[in-house]
N, C-alpha and C positions, 0 to 999 in steps of 0.2 A: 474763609473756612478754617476753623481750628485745627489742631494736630487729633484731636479726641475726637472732631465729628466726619474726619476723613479716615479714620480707624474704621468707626460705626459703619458709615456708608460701605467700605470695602469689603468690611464681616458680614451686613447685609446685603451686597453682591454677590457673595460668595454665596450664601447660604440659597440666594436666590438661582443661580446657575445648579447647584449639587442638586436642588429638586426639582428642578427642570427634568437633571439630565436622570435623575432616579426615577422618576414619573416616564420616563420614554424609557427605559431600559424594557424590551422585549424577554418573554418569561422563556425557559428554553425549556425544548420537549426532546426525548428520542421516539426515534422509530424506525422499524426494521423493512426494506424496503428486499425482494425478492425479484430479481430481475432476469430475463432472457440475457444469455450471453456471461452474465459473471462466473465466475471462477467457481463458484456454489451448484451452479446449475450445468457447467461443462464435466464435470467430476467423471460422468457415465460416457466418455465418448473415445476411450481406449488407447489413452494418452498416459504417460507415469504422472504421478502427480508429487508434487515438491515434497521435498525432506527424502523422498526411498533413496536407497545408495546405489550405487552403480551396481553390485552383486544380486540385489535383489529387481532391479531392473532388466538387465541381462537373463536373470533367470523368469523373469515373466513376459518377457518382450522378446526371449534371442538373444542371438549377436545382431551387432548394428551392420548393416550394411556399407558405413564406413565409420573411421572415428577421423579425429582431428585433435593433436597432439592438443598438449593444455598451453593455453596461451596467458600471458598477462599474469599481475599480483593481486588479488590472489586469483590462482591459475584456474580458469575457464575451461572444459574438456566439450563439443559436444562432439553427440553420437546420432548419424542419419537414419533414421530406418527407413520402409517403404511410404509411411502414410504420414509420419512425424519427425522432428528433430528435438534433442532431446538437448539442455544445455545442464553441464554440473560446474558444481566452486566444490575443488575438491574434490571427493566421491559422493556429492547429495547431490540430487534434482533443484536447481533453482528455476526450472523454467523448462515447459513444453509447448510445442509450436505445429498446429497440422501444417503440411503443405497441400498447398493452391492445385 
């Protein structure tokens, strides 16, 4: 075999794999799926919800029932009430949690 016909053979492998693998490429779709339990559908259950700051949490929730100094970089604060725990980075809401 020549250096010219082992070119060709390798150019026509290649071309033969790229439309293999172009012919199986699955076409992509979105779509919006609505689930029990997501973060979308907890919204109404009297919890703060991420981003409010501590001032406007306090003033719609109370005081906490306790707090717990801010711990760690960047500093974590949360705040316990009766039915939730409330976690902040900073003074935002990153995170709500009912208790069991």
């Amino acid at each position: 075999m020549t250096f010219k016909t082992r070119v060709t053979t390798a150019l026509t492998a290649t071309g033969l794999v790229a439309g293999l693998i172009a012919g199986f490429v699955p076409v992509a779709g979105a779509q919006t799926l609505e689930m029990e339990g997501t973060q979308a559908a907890r919204q109404d259950d009297g919890r703060p919800t991420r981003g409010m700051t501590q001032a406007s949490v306090e003033s719609k929730y109370g005081s906490p029932v306790s707090v717990q100094a801010p711990v760690g970089e960047p500093p974590i604060t949360r705040w316990e009430y009766q039915d939730f725990v409330v976690f902040f980075e900073y003074d935002r809401v990153i995170h709500s949690v009912l208790k069991r």
